[in-house]
DSSP file (Angstrom, degrees, kcal/mol; ACC not computed):
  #  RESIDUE AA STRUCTURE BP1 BP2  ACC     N-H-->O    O-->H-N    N-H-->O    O-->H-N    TCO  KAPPA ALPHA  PHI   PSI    X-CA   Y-CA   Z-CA
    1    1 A X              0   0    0      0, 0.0     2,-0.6     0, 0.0    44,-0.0   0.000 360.0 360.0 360.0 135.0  113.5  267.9   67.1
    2    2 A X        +     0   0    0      1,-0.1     3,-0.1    42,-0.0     0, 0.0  -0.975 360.0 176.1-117.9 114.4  115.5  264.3   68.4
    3    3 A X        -     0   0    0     -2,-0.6    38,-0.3     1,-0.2     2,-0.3   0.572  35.4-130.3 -77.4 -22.4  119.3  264.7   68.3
    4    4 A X        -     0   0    0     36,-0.1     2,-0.2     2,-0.1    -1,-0.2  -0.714  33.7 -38.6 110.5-175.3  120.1  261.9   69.5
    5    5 A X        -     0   0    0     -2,-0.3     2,-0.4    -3,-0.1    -3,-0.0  -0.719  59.0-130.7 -91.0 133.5  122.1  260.4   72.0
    6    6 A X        +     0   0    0     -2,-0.2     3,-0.1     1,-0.1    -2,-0.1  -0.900  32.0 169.0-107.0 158.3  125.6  262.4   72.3
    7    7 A X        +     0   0    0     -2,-0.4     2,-0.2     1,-0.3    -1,-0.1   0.374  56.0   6.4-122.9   3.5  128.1  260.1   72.3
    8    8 A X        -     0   0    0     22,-0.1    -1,-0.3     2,-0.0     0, 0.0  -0.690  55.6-123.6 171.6 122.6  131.1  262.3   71.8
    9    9 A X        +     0   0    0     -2,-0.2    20,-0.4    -3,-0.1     2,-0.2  -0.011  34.0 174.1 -50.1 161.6  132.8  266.1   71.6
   10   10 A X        -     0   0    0     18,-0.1    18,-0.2    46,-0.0     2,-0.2  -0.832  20.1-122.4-176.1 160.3  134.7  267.0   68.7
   11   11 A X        -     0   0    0     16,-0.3    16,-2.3    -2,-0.2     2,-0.4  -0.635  20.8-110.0 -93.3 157.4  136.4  270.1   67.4
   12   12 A X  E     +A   26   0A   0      1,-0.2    14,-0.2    -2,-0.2     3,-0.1  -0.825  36.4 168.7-100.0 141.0  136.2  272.1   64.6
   13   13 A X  E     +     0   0A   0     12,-2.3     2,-0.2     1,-0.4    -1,-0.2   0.740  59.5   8.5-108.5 -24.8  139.2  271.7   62.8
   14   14 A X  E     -A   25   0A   0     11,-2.1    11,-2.0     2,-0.0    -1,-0.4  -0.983  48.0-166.6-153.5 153.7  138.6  273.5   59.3
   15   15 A X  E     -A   24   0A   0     -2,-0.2     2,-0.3     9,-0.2     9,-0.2  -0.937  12.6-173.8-125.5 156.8  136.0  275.6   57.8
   16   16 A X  E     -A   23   0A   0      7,-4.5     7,-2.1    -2,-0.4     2,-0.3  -0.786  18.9-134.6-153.9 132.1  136.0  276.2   54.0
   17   17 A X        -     0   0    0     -2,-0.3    -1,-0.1     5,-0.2     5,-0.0   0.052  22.3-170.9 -49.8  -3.0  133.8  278.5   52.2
   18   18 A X        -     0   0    0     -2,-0.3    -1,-0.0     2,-0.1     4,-0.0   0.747  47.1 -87.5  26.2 163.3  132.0  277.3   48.8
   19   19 A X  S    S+     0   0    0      1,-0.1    -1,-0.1     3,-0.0     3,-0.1   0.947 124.9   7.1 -30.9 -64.0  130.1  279.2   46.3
   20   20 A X  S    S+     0   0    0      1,-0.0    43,-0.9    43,-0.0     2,-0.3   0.212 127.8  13.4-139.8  21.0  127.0  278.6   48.5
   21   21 A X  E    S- B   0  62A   0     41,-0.2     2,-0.2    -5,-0.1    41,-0.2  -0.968  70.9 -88.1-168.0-157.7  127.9  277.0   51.6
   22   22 A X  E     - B   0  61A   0     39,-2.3    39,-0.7    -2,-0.3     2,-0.6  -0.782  16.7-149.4-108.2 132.4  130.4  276.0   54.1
   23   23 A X  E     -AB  16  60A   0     -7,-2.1    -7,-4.5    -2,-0.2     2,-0.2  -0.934  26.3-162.9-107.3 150.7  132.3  272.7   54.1
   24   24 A X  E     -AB  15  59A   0     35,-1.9    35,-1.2    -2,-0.6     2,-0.2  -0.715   3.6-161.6-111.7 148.9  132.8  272.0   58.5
   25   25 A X  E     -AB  14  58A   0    -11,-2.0   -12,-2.3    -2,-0.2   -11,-2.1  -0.896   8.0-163.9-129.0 145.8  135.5  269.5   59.2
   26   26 A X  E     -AB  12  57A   0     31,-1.9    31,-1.5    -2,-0.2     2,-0.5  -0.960  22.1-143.3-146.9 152.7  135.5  268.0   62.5
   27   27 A X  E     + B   0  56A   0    -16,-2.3   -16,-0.3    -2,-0.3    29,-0.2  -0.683  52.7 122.7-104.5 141.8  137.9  266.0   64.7
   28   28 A X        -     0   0    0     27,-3.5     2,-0.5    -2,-0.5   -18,-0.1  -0.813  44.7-144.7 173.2 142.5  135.8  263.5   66.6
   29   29 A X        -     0   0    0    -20,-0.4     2,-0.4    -2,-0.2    26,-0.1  -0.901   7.9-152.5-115.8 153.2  136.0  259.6   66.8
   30   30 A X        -     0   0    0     -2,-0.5   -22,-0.1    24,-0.4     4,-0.1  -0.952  25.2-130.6-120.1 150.0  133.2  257.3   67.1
   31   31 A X  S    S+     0   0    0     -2,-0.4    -1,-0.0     1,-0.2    -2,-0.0   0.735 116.7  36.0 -90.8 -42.4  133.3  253.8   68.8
   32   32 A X  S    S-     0   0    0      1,-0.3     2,-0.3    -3,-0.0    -1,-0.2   0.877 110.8-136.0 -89.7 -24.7  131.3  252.4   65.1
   33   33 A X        -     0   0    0      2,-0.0    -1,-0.3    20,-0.0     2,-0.2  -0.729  31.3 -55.5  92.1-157.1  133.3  254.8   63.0
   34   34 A X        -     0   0    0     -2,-0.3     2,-0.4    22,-0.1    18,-0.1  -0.813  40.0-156.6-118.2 155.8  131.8  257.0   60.2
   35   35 A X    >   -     0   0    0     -2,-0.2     3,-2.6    16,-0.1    14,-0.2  -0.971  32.2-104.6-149.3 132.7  129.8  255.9   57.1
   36   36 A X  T 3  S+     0   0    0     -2,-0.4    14,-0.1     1,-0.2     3,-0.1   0.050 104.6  17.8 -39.2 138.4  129.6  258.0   53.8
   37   37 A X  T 3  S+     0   0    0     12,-1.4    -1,-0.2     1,-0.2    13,-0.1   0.206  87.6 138.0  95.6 -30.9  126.0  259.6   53.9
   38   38 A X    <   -     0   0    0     -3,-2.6    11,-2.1    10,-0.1     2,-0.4  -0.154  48.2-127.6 -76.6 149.4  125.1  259.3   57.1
   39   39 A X  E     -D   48   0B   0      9,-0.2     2,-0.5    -3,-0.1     9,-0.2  -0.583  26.9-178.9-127.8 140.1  123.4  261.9   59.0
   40   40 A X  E     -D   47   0B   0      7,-3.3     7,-1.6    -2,-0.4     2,-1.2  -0.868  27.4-118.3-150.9 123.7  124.6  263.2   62.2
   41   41 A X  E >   -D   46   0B   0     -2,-0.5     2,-1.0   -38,-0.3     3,-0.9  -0.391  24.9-178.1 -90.7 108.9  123.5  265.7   64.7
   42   42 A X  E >  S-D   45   0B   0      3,-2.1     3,-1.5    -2,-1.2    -1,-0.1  -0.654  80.4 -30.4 -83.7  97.9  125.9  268.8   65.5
   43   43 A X  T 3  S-     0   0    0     -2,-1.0    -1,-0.3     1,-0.3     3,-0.1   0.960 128.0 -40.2  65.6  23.6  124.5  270.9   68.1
   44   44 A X  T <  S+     0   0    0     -3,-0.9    -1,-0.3     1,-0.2     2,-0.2   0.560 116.1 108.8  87.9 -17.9  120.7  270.2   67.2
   45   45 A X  E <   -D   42   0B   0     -3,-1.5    -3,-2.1    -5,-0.1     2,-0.5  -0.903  68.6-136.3-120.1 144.3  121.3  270.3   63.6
   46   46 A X  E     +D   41   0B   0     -2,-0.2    -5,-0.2    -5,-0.2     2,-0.2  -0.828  33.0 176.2-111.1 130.8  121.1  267.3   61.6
   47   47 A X  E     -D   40   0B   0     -7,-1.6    -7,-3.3    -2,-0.5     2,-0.4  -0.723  26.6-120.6-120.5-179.1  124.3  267.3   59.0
   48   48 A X  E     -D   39   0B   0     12,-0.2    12,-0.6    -9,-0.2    -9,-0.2  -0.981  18.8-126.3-137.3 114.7  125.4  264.7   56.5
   49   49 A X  E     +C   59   0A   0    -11,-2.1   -12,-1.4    -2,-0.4    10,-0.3  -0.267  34.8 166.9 -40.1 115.9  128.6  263.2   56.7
   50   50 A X  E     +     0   0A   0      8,-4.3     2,-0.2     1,-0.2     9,-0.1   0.149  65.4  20.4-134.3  47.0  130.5  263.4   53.1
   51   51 A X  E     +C   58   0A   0      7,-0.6     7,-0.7   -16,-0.0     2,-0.3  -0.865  67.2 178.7 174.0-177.8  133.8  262.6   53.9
   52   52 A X  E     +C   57   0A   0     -2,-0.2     2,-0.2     5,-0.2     5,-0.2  -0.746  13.9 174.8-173.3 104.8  135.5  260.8   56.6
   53   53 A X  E >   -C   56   0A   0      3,-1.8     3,-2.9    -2,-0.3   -20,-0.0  -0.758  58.3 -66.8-129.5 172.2  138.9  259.5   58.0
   54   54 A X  T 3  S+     0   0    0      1,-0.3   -24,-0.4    -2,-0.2   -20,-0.1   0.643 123.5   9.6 -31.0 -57.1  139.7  257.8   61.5
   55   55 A X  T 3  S+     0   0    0    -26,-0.1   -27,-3.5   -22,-0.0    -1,-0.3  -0.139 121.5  55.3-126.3  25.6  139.1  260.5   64.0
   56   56 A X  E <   -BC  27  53A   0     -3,-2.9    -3,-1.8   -29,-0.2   -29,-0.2  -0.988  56.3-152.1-161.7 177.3  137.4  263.3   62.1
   57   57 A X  E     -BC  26  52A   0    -31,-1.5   -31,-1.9    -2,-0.2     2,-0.3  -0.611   8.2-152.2-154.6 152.5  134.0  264.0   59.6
   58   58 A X  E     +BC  25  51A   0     -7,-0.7    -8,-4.3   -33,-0.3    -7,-0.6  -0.971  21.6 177.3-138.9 136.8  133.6  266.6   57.0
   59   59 A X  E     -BC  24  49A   0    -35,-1.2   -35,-1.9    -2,-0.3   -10,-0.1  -0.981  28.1-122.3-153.0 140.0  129.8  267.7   56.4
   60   60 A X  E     -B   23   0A   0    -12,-0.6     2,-0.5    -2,-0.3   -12,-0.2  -0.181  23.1-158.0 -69.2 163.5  128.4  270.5   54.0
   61   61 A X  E     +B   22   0A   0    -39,-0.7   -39,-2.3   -14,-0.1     2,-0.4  -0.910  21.4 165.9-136.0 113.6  126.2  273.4   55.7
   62   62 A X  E     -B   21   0A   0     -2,-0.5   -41,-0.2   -41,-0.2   -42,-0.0  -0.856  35.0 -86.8-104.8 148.1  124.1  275.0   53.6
   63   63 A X              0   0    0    -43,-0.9   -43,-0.0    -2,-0.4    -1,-0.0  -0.373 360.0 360.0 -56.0 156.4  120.9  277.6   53.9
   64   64 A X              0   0    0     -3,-0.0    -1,-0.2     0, 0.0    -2,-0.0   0.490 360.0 360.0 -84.1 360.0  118.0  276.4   54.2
């Protein structure tokens, strides 16, 4: 498993429950910014940005 390079901490700022998974949002800035889609590793697990404002990321968590 590659995470990647970390390039920043972040917090969790909200969790919210779904039908059938969890939506994470998290406060964290990056140097390039964020880009819809884009896959990012939390702790060893690779999530997929799908929304996104200056200094924080929202990404779905589902089961596998």
């Amino acid at each position: 498993m590659f995470t990647g390079i970390i390039e920043t901490a972040g917090r969790i700022k909200n969790i919210s429950r779904n039908t059938k998974s969890l939506t994470l949002c998290i406060g964290a800035s990056f140097e390039g910014g964020f880009v819809l889609g884009e896959s990012i590793a939390v702790n060893g697990t690779c999530l997929t940005v799908t929304e996104f404002g200056k200094d924080w990321f929202c990404a779905d968590v589902t089961p596998e």
